[in-house]
N, C-alpha and C positions, 0 to 999 in steps of 0.2 A: 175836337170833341169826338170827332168817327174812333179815332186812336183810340180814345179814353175808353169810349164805349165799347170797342171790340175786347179790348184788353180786357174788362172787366166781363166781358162775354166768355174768353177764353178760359177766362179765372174760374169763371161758374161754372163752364162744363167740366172742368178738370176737377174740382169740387164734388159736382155731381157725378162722376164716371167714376171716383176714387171711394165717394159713399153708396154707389152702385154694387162694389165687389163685395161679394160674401169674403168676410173676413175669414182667415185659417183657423183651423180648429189647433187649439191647444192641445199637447201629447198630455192625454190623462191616464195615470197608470190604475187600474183600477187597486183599490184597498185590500181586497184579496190575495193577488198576484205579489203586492208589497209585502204582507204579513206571513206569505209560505214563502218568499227568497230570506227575510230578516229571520225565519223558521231554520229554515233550511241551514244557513250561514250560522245561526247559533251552533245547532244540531253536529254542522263540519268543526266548529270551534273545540267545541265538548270532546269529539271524538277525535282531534291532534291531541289534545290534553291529554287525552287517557291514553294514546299510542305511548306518548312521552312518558309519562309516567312509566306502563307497561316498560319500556324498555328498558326505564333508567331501574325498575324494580328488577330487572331480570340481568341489569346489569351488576347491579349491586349483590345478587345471590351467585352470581358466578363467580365476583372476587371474594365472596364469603366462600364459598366451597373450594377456589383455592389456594386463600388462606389458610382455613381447616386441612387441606391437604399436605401444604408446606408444614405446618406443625405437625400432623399427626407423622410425616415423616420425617423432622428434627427428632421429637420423641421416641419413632425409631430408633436412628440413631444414636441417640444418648441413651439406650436400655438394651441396646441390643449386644449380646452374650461375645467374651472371646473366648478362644477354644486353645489349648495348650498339646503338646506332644505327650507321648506316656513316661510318667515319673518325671517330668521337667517344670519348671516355674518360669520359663524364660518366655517372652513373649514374641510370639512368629510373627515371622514377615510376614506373611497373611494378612493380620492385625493388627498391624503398627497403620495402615488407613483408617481401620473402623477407631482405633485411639485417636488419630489424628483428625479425624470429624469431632468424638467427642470434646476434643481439646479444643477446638474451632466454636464450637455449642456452648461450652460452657465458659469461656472467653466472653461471649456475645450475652450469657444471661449469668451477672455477677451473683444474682440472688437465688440461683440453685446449688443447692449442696447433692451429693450423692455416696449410695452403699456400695461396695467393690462385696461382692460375696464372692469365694471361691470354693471351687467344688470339684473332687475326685471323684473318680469312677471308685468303684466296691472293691477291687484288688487293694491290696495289701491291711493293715493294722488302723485301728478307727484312729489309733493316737498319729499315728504316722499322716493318715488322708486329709486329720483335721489340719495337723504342720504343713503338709504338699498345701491345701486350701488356702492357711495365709498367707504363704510364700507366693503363689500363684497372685492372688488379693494386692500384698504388696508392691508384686512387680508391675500391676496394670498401674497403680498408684501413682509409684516413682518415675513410671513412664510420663502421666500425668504434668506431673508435679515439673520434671525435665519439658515440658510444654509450656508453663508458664503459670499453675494452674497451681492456688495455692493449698498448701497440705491442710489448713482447717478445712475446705471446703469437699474433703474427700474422707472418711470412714472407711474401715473397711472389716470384714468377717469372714469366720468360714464354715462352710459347713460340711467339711469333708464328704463323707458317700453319703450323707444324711439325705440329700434330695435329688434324686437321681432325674435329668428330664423322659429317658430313654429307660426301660426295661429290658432286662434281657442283659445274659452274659456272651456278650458275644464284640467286635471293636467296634462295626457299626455303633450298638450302644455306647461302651467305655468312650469314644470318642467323642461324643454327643455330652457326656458326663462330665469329662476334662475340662471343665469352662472359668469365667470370672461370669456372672451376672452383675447389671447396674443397675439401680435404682433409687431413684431422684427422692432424695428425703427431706426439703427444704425447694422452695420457690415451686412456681404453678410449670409442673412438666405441658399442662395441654394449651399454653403460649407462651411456647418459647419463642425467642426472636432469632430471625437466619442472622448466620454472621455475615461479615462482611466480605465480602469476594475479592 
């Protein structure tokens, strides 16, 4: 019975020693300190969103501006003037590349048509500048057309010395004058599509 009663002696103090301890305090976060970090954490959330956005908007206006760039310089291209020797209709080496873009251009967008206008300098006889003007007109044409590029899709005029870019009697001018002008008169010149590389 000493046994029993010790035993249950030791049971009680262990008992009482273990209901002695001040229990631990639980970690209590205060309500305040929770509601400015779930603050806070919103607040960072909101502001990656709008980084992203911000950037995805600023990425989106630089392939806008240069797309706008590649077409506005397609349109270039396809309008931009060739220039001939005096009294010739033949088309210079010079300008068998700016043909050879156009041909490339208008390969790439089937739904543009375009004006071949041709046009002499002030020397010689209007009847004569307006025949040099179509001859000039037709030959940018045929050139065209030997590209792959079919003849409905090309017009062409002339307007002899009727509209001079340059003023002035002098070659400076006359040379400026000797041109084919283009001009897209069918499908939307301001998107066009690049051709293929």
């Amino acid at each position: 019975m000493r046994v029993a009663h010790m035993v249950g002696l030791v049971a009680a103090a262990a008992i009482v020693a273990a209901c002695g301890k001040k229990p631990e305090p639980e970690a209590v976060t205060p309500v305040a300190d929770t509601a400015a970090a779930n603050a806070r954490a919103r607040q960072d959330s909101i502001d990656a969103a709008r980084r992203r956005a911000e950037e995805e908007a600023a990425r989106r206006r630089a392939e806008e501006e240069r797309l706008a760039g590649e077409r506005a310089a397609l349109k270039s291209d396809l309008t931009s003037a060739i220039h001939f020797d005096y009294d010739q209709a033949q088309v210079r080496g010079d300008d068998q590349a700016n043909l050879d873009r156009k041909a490339a251009i208008l390969q790439a967008n089937p739904d543009v048509k375009v004006r071949i206008a041709g046009n002499a300098d002030e020397r010689g006889s209007d009847e004569y500048n307006l025949a040099l003007g179509n001859r000039r007109a037709a030959a940018a044409k045929r050139y065209l057309q030997n590209k792959g590029i079919d003849a409905g899709r090309m017009e062409i005029v002339s307007y002899g010395e009727e509209r001079p870019i340059a003023q002035g009697s002098d070659e400076a001018a006359y040379a400026q004058n000797r041109r084919d002008d283009f001009e897209v008169t069918a499908g939307n010149a301001d998107s066009l599509a690049a051709p293929n590389r």
